[in-house]
C-alpha positions in Angstrom: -18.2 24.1 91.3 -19.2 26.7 93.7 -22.3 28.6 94.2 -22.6 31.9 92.8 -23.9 34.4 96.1 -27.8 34.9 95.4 -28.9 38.6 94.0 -32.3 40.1 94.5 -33.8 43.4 93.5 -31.6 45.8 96.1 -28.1 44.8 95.1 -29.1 45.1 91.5 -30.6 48.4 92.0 -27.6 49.4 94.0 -25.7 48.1 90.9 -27.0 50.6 88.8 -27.8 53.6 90.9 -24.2 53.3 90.7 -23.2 52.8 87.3 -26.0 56.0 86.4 -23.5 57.7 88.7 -20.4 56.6 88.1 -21.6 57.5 83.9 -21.8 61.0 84.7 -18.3 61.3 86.0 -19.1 63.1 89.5 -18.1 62.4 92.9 -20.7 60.5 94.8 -19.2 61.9 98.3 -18.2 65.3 97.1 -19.5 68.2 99.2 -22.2 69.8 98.5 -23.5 67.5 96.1 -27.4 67.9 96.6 -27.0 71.5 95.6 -25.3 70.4 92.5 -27.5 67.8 91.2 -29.9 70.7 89.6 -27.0 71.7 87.2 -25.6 68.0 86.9 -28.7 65.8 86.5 -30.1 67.3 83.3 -26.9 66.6 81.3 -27.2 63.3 81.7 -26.8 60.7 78.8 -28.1 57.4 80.7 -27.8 54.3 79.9 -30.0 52.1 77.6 -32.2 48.9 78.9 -29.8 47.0 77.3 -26.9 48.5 79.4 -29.0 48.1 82.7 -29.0 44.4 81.8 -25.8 43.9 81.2 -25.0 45.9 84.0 -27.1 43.9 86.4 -25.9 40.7 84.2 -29.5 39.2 84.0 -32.1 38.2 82.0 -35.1 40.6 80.4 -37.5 39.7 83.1 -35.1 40.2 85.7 -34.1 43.7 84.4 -38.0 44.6 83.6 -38.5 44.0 87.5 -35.2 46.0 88.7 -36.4 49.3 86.9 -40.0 48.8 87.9 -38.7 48.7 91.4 -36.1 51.8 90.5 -39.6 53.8 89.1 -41.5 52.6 91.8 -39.3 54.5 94.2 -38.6 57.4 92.4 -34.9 57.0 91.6 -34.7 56.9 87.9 -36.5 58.0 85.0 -37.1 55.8 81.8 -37.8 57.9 78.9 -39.0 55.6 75.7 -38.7 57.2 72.2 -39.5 55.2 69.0 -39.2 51.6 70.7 -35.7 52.6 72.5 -35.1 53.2 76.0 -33.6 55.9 78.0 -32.6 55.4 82.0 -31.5 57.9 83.8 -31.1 58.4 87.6 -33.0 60.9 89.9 -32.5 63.7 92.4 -33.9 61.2 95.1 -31.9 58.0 93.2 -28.5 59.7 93.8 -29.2 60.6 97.1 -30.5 57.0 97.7 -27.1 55.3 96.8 -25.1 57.8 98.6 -26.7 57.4 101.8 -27.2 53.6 101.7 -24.1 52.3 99.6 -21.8 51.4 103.0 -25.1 50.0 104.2 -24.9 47.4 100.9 -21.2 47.2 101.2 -21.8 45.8 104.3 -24.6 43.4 103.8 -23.7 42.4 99.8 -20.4 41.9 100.5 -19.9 39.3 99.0 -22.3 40.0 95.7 -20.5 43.1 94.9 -17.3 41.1 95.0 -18.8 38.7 92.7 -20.2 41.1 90.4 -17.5 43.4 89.9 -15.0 40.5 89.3 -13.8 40.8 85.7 -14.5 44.6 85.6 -13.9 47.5 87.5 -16.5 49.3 90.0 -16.8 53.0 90.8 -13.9 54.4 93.2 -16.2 54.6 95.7 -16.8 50.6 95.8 -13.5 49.9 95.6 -12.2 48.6 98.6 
């Protein structure tokens, strides 16, 4: 049986910077996009912890470490009311994932081929 390609903390950030994205229905390359965020980002619904782990397919210590390193640089929020999580992506996150996400096509090939197997990614990871 072979090997499933090894994931670390980027590609699963880069997972769901993109899925946060993806969620609220814009664009990622669109022009003009920064100056739009003000309007979009607020409306945001986000995604549960729950959805970030089955998004990243991982266990809880895996996703625990994945949004500490998405806080850690700024690129999402986590808003926790009555014992239930709320992620949603930044300003800075969106920007982020725009700017690097040929950069991870490039060097996670073969990850985000693996991970987006059995469903379908964004339009903009689609080869």
């Amino acid at each position: 049986m072979p090997s499933r390609p090894y994931k670390d903390l980027v590609i699963y950030g880069c997972f769901v910077l993109n899925r946060l994205v993806a969620d609220m229905g814009v664009d990622l390359y669109q022009e003009n996009l920064d100056a739009k965020l003000d309007a979009i980002l607020p409306k945001q619904e986000g995604i549960s912890k729950e959805e970030v782990k089955r998004e990243i397919k991982s266990n809880h210590f895996m996703t625990e470490r994945v949004l500490e390193a998405l806080l850690k640089d700024a690129y999402v929020t986590v808003e926790v009311t009555e014992g239930h999580y709320r992620v949603r992506i930044t300003k800075p996150g969106v920007m982020h994932i725009r700017k690097y996400n040929e950069f991870y096509r490039k060097i996670y090939q073969e990850q985000i081929r693996d991970h987006y197997r059995f469903t379908k990614p964004p339009f903009w990871l689609q080869d």
